[in-house]
Each structure stands twice: as C-alpha cells, then as structure tokens.
N, C-alpha and C positions, 0 to 999 in steps of 0.2 A: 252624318249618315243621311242619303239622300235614298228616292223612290217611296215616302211615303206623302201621299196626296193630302192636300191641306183639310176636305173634309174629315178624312183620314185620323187627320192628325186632330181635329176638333173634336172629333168623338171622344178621346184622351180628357177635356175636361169634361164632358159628361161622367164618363168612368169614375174622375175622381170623384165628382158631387156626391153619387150613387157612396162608394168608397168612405169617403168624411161622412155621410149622415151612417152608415153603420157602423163605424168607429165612435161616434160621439150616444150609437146605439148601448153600443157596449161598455161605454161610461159612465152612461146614464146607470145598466143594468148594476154593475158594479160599485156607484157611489149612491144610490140609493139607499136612501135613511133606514128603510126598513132593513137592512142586509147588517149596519151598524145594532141598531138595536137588537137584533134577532143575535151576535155576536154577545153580546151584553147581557143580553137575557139568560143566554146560554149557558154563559160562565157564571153570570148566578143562580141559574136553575141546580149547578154543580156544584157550587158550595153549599145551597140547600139542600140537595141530594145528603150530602154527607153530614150535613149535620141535623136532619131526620134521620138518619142512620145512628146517629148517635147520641140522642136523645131518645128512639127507640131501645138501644140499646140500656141506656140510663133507666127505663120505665122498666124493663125486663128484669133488671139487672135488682130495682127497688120493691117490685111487687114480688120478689123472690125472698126477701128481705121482710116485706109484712107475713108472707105466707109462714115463713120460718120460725118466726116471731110470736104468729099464732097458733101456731102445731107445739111450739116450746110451754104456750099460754096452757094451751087444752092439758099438754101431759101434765104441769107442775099442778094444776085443779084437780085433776082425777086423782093421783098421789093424795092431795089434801082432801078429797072427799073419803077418800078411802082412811086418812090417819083419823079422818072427823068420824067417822063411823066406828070403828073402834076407838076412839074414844068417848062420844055418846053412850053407847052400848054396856058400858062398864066392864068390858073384856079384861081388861089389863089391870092387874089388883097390885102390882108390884110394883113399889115407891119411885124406886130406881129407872124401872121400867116406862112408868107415865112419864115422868120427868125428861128419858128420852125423846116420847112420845110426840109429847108437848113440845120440846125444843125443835124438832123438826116440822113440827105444822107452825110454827113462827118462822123457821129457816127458809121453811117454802115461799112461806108469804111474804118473807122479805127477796126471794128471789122473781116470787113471782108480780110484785111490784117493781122490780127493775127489767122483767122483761112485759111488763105492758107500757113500758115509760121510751123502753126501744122499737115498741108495737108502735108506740102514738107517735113517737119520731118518724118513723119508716115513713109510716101514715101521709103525715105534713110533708116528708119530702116525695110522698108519692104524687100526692098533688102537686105539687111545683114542677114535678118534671112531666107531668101528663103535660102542665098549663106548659108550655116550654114545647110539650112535642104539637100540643095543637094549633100553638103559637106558626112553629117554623112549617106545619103541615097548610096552613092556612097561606104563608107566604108563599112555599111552593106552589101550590095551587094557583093563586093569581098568577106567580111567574108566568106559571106552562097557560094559561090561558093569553097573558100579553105577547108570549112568544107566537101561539099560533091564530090571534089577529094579524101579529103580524109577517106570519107566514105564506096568511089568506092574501093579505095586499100585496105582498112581493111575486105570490103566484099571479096574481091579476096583472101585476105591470109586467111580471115577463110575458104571460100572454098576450099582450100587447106587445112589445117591443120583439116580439118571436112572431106575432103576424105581418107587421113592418119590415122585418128583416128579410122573410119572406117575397113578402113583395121587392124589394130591392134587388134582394140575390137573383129573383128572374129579370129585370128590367139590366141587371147588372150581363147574366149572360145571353139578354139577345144585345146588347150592345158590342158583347164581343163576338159575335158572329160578322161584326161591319167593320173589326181591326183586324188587321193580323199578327199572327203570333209573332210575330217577330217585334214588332210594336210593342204588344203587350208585356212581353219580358224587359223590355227597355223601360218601360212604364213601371214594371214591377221592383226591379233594381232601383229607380231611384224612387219607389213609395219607399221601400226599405231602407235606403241611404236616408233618408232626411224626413225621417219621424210621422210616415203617413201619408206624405202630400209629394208626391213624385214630381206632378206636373204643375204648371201655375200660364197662364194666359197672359201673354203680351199685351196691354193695355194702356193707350196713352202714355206709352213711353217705362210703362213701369210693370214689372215683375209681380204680377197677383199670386204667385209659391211665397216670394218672401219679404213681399209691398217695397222691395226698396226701385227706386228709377235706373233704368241703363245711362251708363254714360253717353254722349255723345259719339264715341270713333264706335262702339257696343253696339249704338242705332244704326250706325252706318251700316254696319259688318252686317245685323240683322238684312237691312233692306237692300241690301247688295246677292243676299244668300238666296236659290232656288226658292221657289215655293213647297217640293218637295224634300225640302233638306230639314233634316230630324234639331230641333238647335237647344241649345242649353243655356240655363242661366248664369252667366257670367261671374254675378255677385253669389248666387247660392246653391246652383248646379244644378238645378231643378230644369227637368225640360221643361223647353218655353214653346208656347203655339199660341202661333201670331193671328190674332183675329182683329175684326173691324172696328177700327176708334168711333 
C-alpha cells in the first residue's frame, strides 16, 4: 500500500513508543505488589471476619450459660434460706415433717453444689472464649490496618501512573493529528495482530518489531519499493519503516 510519506510513516514509531510505555503502564499498574498483598489480606481479613463471628457467637452463646447458672444459683439459695428459716424458727414440730425438711435443704445443697460447679465451668470457658475473641479481634485489626497501608501506596502509584498516562495519551493524540487515519487503522490492526507492537523500524538490515534480520532478496524487495509504500515484515508481519542506518 503505497501514498504514505516516509515522515509519515516515522511518526508510526513514535506512536508505538508512546503505545509500549502505556502498556508496560498498565503492567506495572496491575503486577504491583501492593495489589497482590491487598488480595491476600482481603481473603484474610474474610476469614477473620467469620470467625470473629464466631467466637462472638461462642461468648454470647457462654455468658448466657453463666447468667443461667447464676439465676439457677440465686433460686436454689432463696428455697434454702427460706427452708433454713423455718427450720431455725422451730415452726415445724412434726418428726416426719422436719425430717422432710431437712432432707430437702441437703437436696438443695447438693443441687446447688453442682450448679455452681456448671457456674465455675461456664466461668473458665467464658474466659477462654473471650481470650479467643480478643485474640482474632486483635488479628483482624492489624489485618484491616496492613490492608489500607497498602491501599495508601497502591493509591499513590496509581496517582502516578494515571498522571504519566495522562501525559502520554495527549502527546499520543497530537501525534495523530500528523497520521492519517488510514495509517492509523493499519497501525491498529497489526498492534492487535501481534501482541502490542504493530510496527517495528528497519534497521541495519534487521526488524526492530521482532529483532530478527531480513534476508537478502527481503533487503532487495525493501530498497527497490517506493519511499511511500506502506511495507511489512516478512519474518513477523509487523509493519516495517525504513529509517536511517
């Protein structure tokens, strides 16, 4: 394809420069450690999430367990204050009757010895699961704090690589205001054919798209061809624009 002027046609490796340093923009933006870590953090911050969820659950679930324990405590006491009062008092004159009496403020006391032994169980496991939720409350915490350090620094590098880009993408279109579109879509087609790098500069004999050398009858055909003829690379298909060894 011929009618394109060889400055023309040099502006095409400007483009690409412009072109590769934004692609290797958005690599950067992308393989950036912070973006990995922040990933990692994340998915631990979510397991932490859940199981502060469930160890709160746990603390809920034990202190409901002491409280029960202790309301069980109080009633089985007042019963026995109240059997010990009448029996202090000498109310109850009948054999049969005391002997009741009596057997039930022993009955109490042996029930209410095994529910302060569930009291002081409850107890020790309410401590455990507190230390356990303050445990994983503490973990989380640091988590979400190394997540947004590193939140802070990934903002900061895209602010940089989004004022860089910036800059490009205007440098990128007053340069296309000196191609024309017909150029440009030919330049676009083969950035997209071959991974980015459309065009590549004739150079001492060698293909700067895909470093490999034209062969011989290759250099001939080149320096035989118009100056304004559009040409490709042989070896890699890449257009090629021929500039000064």
């Amino acid at each position: 394809m011929s009618g394109f002027a060889p400055q023309e046609q040099r502006r095409l490796l400007d483009l690409q420069e412009v072109d590769s340093r934004t692609d290797v923009l958005d690599q950067q933006w992308r393989a950036h450690p912070a973006v990995h870590a922040i990933h990692e953090l994340s998915e631990r911050s979510a397991t932490l999430e859940d199981e502060k969820a469930a160890a709160e659950q746990a603390v809920q679930d034990t202190r409901g367990r002491v409280r029960s324990a202790e309301r069980e405590a109080e009633d089985i006491r007042a019963r026995q204050a109240k059997d010990q009062k009448r029996l202090d008092a000498g109310s109850v004159s009948s054999p049969r009757e005391l002997e009741s009496l009596q057997h039930e403020i022993a009955t109490l006391q042996t029930k209410l010895d095994d529910v302060e032994t569930i009291e002081l169980e409850a107890m020790e496991e309410l401590d455990s699961v507190e230390a356990t939720l303050a445990g994983v409350a503490a973990s989380l915490a640091a988590v979400i704090g190394d997540r947004g350090r590193h939140e802070q620094e990934l903002s900061e590098a895209r602010s940089a690589i989004d004022a860089e880009r910036e800059a490009l993408a205007a440098d990128r279109a007053q340069m296309l205001d000196d191609i024309s579109p017909e150029l440009v879509a030919q330049y676009e087609r083969a950035r997209k054919q071959h991974g980015g790098v459309g065009v590549g500069a004739l150079r001492h004999g060698r293909c700067e798209g895909c470093r490999l050398s034209l062969t011989p009858a290759d250099l001939s055909r080149v320096h035989a061809a118009p100056e304004d003829e559009l040409l490709r690379c042989e070896e890699c298909g890449r257009l090629l624009v021929r500039v000064e060894d």
